[in-house]
C-alpha positions in Angstrom: 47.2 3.7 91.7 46.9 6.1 88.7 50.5 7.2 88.8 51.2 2.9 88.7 49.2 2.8 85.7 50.4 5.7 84.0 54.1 5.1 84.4 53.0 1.3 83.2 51.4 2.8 79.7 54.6 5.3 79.1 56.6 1.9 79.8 54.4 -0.2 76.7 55.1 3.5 74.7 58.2 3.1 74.6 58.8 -0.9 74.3 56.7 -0.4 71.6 58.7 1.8 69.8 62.2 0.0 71.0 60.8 -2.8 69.1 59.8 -1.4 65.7 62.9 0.7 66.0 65.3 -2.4 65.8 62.8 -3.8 63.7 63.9 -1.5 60.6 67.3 -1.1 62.1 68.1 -4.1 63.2 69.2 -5.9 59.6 71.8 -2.7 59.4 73.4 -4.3 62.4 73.3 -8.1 61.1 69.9 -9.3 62.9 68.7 -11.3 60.1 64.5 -11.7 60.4 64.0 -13.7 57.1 62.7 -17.3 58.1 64.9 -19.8 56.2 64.2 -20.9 53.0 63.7 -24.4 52.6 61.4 -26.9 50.2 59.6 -29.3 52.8 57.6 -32.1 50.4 55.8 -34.6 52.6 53.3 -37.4 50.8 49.7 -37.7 51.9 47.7 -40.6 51.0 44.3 -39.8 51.2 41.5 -42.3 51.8 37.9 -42.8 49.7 35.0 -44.9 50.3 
């Protein structure tokens, strides 16, 4: 059960660093992680008493 749990952390190690490896070298290879830029206006009316 150890060896199930060890091999399991090792495993989240190294997705961990898989992930903020493409992270900074993913835009080199044309992942683009910028959220789009766009101007959303909506009207609220607001009610008093």
């Amino acid at each position: 059960m150890v060896r199930l749990i060890k091999w399991l952390f090792y495993l989240a190690i190294l997705g961990f660093i898989a992930l903020v490896t493409y992270s900074y070298i993913g835009p080199f290879f044309g992942a683009d992680f910028s959220p789009p830029q766009i101007e959303i206006r909506q009207e609220i009316i607001l009610e008093t008493n």
